[in-house]
N, C-alpha and C positions, 0 to 999 in steps of 0.2 A: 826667066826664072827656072824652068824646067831642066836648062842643060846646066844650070849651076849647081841647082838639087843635084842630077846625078851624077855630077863632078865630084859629090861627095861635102859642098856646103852645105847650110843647115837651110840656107832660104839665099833666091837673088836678089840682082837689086831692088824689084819694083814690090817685093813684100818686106824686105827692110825699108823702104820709103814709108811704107803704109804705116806700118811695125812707129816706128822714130813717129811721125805726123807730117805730113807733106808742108804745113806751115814752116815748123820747124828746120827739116831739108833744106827746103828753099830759102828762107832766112840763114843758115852757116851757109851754102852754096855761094849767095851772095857778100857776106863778108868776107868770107875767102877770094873771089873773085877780083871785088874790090881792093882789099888789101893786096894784095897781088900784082896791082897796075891795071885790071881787067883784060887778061890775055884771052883772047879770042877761044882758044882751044877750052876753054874752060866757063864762058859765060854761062848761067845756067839757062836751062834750055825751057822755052815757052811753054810748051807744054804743065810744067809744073809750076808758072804763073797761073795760068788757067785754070788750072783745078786749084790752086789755092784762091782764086778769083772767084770761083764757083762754091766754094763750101766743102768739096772733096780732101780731106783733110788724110785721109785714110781711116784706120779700123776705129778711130774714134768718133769717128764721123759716121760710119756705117757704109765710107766708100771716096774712094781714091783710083788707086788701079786696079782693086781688085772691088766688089761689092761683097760685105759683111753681115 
């Protein structure tokens, strides 16, 4: 996230995940995926099973990738 801040975005990826809901993420993630044929380069990635598994939802949660 650091070097896209000073790239000059406003936030990277893993605080706009938090930012949206990681539920949410993950659920477009996977319909896209799906819809798509499920091409490999794109499945979403376990990680964000897991913490949607776990209750980490992000800033709504009080913690995803970042703790709030």
């Amino acid at each position: 996230d650091g070097l896209m801040e000073a790239a000059g975005f406003k936030m990277g990826p893993f605080k706009l995940m938090d930012l949206i809901g990681l539920d949410i993420n993950y659920s477009v993630s996977n319909i896209v995926w799906e819809s798509l044929g499920k091409p490999a380069r794109l499945q979403p990635a376990h990680l964000q099973k897991e913490k949607v598994s776990n209750g980490d939802l992000g800033k709504k949660t009080g913690k995803g990738f970042y703790t709030y």
